[in-house]
N, C-alpha and C positions, 0 to 999 in steps of 0.2 A: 507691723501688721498690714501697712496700706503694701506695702511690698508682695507680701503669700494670697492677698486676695488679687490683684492685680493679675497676678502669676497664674490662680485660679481663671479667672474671669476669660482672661487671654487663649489658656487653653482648653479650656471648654470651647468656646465661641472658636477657637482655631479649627478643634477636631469637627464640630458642629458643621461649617462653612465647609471643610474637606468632602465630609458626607454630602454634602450637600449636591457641592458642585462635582461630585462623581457622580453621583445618579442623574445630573442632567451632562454628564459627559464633557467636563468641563477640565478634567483633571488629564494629564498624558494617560495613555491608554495602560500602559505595564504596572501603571499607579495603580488604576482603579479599582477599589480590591471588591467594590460593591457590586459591579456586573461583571469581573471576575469569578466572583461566589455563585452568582448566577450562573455562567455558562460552565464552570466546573460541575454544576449539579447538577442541568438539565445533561450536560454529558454523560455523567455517571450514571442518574437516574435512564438515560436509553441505556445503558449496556443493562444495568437489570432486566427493564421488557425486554428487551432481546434475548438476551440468555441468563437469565434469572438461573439460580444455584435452585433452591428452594421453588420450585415449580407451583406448589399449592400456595404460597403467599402472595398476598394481592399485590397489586399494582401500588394501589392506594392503602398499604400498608397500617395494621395495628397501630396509632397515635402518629399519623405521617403528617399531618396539620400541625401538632404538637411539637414536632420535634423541627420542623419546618419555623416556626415561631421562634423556639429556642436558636435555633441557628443565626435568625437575623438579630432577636434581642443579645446576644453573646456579643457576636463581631462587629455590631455597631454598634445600638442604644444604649448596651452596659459599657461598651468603651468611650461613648461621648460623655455618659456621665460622670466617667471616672476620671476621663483626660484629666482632672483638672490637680485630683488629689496626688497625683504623679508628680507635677509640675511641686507641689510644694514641699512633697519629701526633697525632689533633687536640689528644692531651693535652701531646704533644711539642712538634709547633709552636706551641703557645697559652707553652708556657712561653719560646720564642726569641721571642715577640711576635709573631707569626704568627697570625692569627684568620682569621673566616671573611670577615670587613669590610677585610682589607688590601690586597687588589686592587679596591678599588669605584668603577667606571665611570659607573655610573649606576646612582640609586636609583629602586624600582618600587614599593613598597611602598604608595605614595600614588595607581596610577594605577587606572585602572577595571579591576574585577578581570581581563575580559574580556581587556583589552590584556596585563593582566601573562604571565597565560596563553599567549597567543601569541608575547609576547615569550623568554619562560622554552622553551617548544618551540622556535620557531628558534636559538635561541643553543646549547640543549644540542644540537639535530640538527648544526649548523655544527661543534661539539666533536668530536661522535662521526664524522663525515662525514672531516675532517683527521684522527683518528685509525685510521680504517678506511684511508685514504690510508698510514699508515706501516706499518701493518701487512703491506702489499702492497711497500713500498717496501724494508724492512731487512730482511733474510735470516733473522737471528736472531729476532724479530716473524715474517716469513713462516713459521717451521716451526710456528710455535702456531697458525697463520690456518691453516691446511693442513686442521686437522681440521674449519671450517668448510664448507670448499672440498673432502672430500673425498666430501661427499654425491652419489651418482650418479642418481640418481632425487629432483627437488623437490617436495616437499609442506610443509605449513602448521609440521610439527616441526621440521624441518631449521632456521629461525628461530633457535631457542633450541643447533643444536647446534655448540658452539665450546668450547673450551680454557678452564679455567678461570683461565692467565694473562692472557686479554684481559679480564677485570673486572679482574684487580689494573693494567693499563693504563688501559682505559675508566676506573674511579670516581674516581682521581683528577684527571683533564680533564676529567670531570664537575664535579667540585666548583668548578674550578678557573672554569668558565663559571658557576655558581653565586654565586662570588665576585665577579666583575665586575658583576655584580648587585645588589652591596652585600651577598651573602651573604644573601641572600631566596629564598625557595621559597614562592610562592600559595600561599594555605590550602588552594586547592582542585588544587595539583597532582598530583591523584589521575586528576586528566582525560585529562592529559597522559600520563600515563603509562599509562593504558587504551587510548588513542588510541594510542601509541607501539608497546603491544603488537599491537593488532587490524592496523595496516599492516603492522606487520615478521609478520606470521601469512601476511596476502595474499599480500604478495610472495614468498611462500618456495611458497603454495601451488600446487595443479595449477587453477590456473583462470586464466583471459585476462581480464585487466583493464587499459584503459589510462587510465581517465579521462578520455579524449576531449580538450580542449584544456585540461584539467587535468592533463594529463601532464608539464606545465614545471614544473610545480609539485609534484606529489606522485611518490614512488614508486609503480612496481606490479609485476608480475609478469611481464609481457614485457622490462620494462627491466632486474630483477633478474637474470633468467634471465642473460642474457647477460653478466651481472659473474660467474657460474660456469662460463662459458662453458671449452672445454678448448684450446681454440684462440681466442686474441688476437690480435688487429689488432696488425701487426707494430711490435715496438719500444715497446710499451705494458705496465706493470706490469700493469695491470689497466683495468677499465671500467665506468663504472656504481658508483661509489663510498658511492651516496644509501643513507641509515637510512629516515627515513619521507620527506625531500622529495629531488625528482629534482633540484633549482632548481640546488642548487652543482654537481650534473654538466656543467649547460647553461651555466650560466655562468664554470665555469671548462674548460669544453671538455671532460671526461671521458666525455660520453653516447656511446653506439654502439648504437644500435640497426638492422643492418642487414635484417632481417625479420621476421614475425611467427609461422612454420608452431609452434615449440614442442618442433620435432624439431631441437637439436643435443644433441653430446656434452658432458657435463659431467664438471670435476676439473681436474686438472694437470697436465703432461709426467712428472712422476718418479712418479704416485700406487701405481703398480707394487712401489714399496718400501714404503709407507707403512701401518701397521698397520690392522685392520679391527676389532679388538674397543677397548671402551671405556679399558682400564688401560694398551694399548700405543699407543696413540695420544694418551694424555695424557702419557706418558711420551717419546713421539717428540721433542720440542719439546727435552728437554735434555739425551737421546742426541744431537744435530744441532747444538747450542749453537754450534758454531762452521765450522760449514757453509753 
């Protein structure tokens, strides 16, 4: 017991102190994921003033405070306080013989760092892609997705604003694509997960981007739009299922892209019940447990 608390303690207090001394700039710069997020956003956020898709949408966007909130509470406050319960699964399964190397498919470790990079981005997008799939797919998972999907007006924040039970889903399918890996992460998968953020910023924001014939390939903002779309193509959970690549839409059939104007409604058929402020919407999810 003194062992999974220790392990707690350590990494809590580790992720804490990380935060910390990133926001007083204290960490290598390619690390710092905290003014990182910052300058990702004010970036994104100027190309909407500048050329805003949706021209009648304000600046200061339908719930842009709110969603703004959710973005910092997400990728820090809910990861410091969870650091810790991480540390004790891996300490739990390490003890049933369970490691990071027991599902290893293929090692990477040896291949040019370039490849590993891209390989490590497709495998975790393909993760998160079938994960985003369930979330739409099982009732229980859809009331937590809900708060994703209940943004009415899209901008570059809405990205980051979801439930904080879909990290305790996402991290461990993360890992789990990790492990097929041979339990490897590039030295330099700082790239990736820059790149990971600056896409999922695009696509969430008020700007037209398609990529041109890189649209099979990458997500973007025309095609996300329509996965918050508030009317679905009938007998469809959803649509447009892609994190940063559009690829597994197209090839497992999920893309819909039936226009470009920018003008539909977005949310859900029941969003009518569904709370508006931050605590009753996080709360929604296990009011509904069984609905």
């Amino acid at each position: 017991m003194e062992e999974y608390l220790n392990a707690f303690t350590n990494a809590f207090t580790g992720t804490l102190n990380w935060t910390w001394k990133s926001i007083l700039f204290d960490v290598p710069w390619y690390l710092n994921y905290f003014w990182g997020l910052i300058a990702i956003s004010v970036l994104v956020w100027g190309l909407e003033i500048l050329f805003p898709w949706r021209k009648d949408q304000a600046i200061f966007r339908k719930d842009f405070w709110l969603d703004a909130f959710y973005m910092f509470f997400n990728f820090f406050i809910f990861s410091i306080m969870i650091s810790g319960f991480y540390e004790i699964l891996e300490l739990f399964f390490g003890s049933l013989g369970v490691t990071i190397n027991s599902l290893s498919v293929v090692a990477i470790d040896n291949w040019p760092m370039w490849i590993q990079l891209v390989v490590f981005f497709v495998v975790l997008d393909f993760v998160q892609w079938f994960t985003h799939i369930l979330l739409h797919r099982f009732p229980v998972l859809w009331n937590f997705h809900k708060v994703h999907h209940s943004v009415k007006e899209m901008g570059f924040a809405a990205h980051l604003r979801y439930h904080w039970m879909e990290n305790v889903l996402y991290k461990p399918l993360k890992i789990f694509g990790v492990m097929l890996l041979g339990g490897f992460e590039p030295q330099q998968a700082y790239i990736v997960h820059f790149i990971a953020i600056t896409i999922g910023h695009l696509n969430h924001a008020n700007i037209k981007i398609t990529w041109g014939p890189f649209k099979y390939l990458f997500n973007n903002p025309v095609m996300h739009l329509y996965h918050h779309a508030y009317t679905l193509p009938k007998g469809r959970i959803g649509v447009n299922f892609g994190i940063s690549l559009s690829l597994w839409d197209y090839i497992f059939k999920t893309n819909y892209i039936p226009e470009e104007s920018g003008s539909i409604a977005l949310g859900f058929p029941d969003e009518k019940k569904f709370p508006k402020n931050f605590v009753k919407q996080n709360a929604y999810g296990f009011w509904n447990i069984n609905k």
